[in-house]
C-alpha positions in Angstrom: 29.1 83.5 -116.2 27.7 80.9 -113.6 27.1 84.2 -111.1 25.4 86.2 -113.1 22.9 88.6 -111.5 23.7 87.4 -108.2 24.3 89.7 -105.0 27.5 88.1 -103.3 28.9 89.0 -99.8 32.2 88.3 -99.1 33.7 89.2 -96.0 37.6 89.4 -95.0 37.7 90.8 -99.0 40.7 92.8 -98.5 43.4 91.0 -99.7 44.2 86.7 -99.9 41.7 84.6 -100.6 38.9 87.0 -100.0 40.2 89.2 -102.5 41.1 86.4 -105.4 37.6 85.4 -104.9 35.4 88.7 -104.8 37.4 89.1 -107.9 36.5 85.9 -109.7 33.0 86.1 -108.3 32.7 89.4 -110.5 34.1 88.4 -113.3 31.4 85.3 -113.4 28.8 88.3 -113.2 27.8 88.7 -109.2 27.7 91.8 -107.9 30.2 91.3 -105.0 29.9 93.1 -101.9 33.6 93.6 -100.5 33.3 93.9 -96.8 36.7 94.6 -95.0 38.1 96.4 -91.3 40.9 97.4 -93.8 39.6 100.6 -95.8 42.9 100.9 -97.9 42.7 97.1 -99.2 39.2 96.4 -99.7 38.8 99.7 -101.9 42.0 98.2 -104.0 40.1 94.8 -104.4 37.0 97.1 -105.1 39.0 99.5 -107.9 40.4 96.2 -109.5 36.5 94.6 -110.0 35.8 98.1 -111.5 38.6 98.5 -113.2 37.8 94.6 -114.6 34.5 95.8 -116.2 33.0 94.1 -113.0 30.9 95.3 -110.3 31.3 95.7 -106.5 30.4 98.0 -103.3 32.7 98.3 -100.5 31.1 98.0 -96.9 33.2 98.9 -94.4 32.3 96.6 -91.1 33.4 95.0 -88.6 32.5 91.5 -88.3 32.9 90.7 -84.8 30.1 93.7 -83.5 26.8 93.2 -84.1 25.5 97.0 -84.7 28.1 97.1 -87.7 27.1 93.8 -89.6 23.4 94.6 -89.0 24.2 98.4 -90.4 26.1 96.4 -93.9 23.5 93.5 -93.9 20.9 96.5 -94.2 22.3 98.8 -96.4 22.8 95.7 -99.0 19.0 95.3 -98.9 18.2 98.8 -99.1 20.5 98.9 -102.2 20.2 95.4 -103.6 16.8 94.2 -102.3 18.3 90.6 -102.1 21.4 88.5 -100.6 22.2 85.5 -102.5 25.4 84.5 -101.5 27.2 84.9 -98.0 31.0 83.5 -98.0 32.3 84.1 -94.3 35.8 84.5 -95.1 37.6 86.6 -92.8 39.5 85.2 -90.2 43.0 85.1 -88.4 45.4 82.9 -87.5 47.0 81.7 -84.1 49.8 80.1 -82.9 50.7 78.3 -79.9 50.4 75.3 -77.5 47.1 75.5 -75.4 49.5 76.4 -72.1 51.3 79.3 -73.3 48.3 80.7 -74.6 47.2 84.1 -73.0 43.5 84.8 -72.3 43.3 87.4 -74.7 44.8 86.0 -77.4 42.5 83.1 -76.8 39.2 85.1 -76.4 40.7 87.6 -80.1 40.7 84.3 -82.3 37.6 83.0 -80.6 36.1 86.6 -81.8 36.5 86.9 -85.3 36.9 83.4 -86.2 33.6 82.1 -84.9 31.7 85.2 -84.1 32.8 86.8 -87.1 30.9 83.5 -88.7 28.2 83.4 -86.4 27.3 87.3 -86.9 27.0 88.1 -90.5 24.9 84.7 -91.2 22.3 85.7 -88.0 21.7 88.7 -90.2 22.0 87.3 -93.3 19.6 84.3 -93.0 16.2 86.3 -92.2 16.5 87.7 -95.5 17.2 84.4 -97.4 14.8 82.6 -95.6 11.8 85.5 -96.4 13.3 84.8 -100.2 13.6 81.0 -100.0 16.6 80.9 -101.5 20.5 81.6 -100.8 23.9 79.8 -100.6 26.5 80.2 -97.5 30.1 79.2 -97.4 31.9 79.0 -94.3 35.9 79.3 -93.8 37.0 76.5 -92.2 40.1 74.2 -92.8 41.9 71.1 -93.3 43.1 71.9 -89.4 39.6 70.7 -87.9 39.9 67.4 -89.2 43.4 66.4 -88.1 46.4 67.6 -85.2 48.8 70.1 -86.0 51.3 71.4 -83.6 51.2 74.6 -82.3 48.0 75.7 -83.6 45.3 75.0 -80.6 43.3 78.1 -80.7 43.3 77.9 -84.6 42.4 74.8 -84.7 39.4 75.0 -82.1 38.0 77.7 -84.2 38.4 75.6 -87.2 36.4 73.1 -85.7 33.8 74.8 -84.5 32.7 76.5 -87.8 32.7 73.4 -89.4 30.4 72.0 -86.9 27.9 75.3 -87.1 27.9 75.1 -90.6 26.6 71.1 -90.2 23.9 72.4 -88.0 23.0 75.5 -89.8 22.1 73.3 -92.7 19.6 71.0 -90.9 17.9 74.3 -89.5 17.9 75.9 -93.3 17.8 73.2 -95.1 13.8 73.7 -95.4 13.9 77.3 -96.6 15.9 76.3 -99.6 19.8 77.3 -98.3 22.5 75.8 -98.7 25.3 76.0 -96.5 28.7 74.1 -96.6 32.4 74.6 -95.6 35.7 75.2 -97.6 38.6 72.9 -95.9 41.9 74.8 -97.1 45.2 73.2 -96.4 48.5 75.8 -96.5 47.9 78.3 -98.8 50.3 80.8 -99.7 48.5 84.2 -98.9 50.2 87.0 -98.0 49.5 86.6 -94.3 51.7 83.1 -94.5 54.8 84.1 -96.8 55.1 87.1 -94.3 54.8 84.5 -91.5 57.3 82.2 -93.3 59.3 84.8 -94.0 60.1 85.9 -90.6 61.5 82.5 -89.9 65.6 81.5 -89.4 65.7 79.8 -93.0 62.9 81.1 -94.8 63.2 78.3 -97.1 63.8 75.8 -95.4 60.6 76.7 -93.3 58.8 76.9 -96.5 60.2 73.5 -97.8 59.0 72.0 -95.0 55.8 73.6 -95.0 55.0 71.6 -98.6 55.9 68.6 -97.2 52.1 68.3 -95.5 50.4 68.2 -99.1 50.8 65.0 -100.8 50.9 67.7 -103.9 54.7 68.4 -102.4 53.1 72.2 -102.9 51.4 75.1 -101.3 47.9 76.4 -102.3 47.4 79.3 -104.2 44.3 81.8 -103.5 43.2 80.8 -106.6 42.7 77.5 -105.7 40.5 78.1 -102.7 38.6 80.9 -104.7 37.3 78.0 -107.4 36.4 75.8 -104.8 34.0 78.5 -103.4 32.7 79.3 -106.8 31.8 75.9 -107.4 29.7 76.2 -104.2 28.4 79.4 -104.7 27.0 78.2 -108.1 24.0 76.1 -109.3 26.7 73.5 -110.1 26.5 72.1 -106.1 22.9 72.5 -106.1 23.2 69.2 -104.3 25.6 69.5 -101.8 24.4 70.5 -98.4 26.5 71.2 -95.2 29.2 69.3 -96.6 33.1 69.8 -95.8 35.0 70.6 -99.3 39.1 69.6 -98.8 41.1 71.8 -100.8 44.1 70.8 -99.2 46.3 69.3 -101.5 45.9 65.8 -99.7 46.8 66.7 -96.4 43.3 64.8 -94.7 43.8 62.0 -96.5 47.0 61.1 -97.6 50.5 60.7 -96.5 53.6 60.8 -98.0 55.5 57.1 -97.6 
């Protein structure tokens, strides 16, 4: 129970990653905030914590407006008192070289990946700083750390949280936060075997797809979900804006 009595925000909690890890963080005893756009699935990852023995609230909100994570970030204090743990999760993908990208597709990912950071922790870190305490785990991946085709806008999101998470340590460093990144590799949520799916040979796209983890295998939500946990505990108690590869080797291997 290395959560226990904590008050954990998890945002994107709907379904993947988010969902394996508001999950897990119940089960180790936080009380998990599930914050989603999607009513339907968050309420499902919501019933299951219940159902669990666990606890959890559902906030819908979106991430990328400011009225609606200051509205969530309040009601949790009015109901909770305190925030201990903030993982920005929720993001999206894109796909495509930097010239065929279209403005808005640019500006969408730009949104929720980096506002959709950048939002919940300006509301957020008032709250740890008046408590002196708190612990904040950005989404970032494997992508800002090497080139991969096709993925430009993904990629420069990637990027950029990893770098605000760097910074956002040195500013709350003194008021006893801890914030650091998660760096997944490919991980098989629903959002990618639908992707993969879709393509001409399915496995073969797949097949291929392993062949960037020196593991010769995709991740599992699971895997990503421990990582955070470990961060989110008083186990990394002294790691501080630090990039955490769970990537299967991708960074820093490759296969002969």
């Amino acid at each position: 129970m290395r959560l226990t009595g904590k008050i954990a925000l998890i945002t994107g909690a709907g379904s993947g990653i988010g969902r394996v890890t508001a999950e897990l963080f119940a089960k180790e005893g936080a009380t998990v905030i599930v914050n989603d756009i999607d009513t339907v699935r968050a309420e499902e990852t919501t019933h299951t914590i219940h159902k669990n023995g666990g606890k959890a609230m559902f906030i819908q909100a979106d991430t990328t407006d400011a009225v609606s994570v200051k509205l969530m970030i309040d009601e949790i204090i009015q109901t909770y008192s305190v925030i201990d743990i903030l993982f920005n999760n929720a993001g999206i993908s894109g796909i495509g070289r930097l010239h065929e990208l279209e403005e808005e597709d640019w500006d969408r990912i730009m949104r929720v990946n980096v506002k959709g950071v950048y939002l919940p922790s300006k509301y957020v870190l008032p709250h740890m700083m008046n408590q002196n305490s708190g612990t904040i785990i950005n989404m970032s991946s494997c992508i800002a750390e090497i080139g991969l085709a096709d993925r430009a806008s993904y990629a420069t999101t990637k990027g950029a949280v990893l770098s605000l998470t760097k910074s956002m340590q040195v500013d709350y460093a003194p008021y006893n936060i801890r914030v650091n990144a998660l760096l997944p590799g490919t991980i098989f949520t629903p959002f990618v075997e639908d992707y993969l799916s879709k393509s001409a040979d399915p496995d073969a796209a797949i097949a291929k797809v392993k062949t960037r983890q020196l593991s010769g295998e995709l991740g599992k939500p699971e895997d990503v979900a421990k990582a955070a946990l470990f961060l989110a505990s008083d186990e990394s108690t002294f790691i501080m804006g630090s990039p955490l590869y769970v990537d299967g080797g991708v960074v820093f291997g490759k296969n002969a």
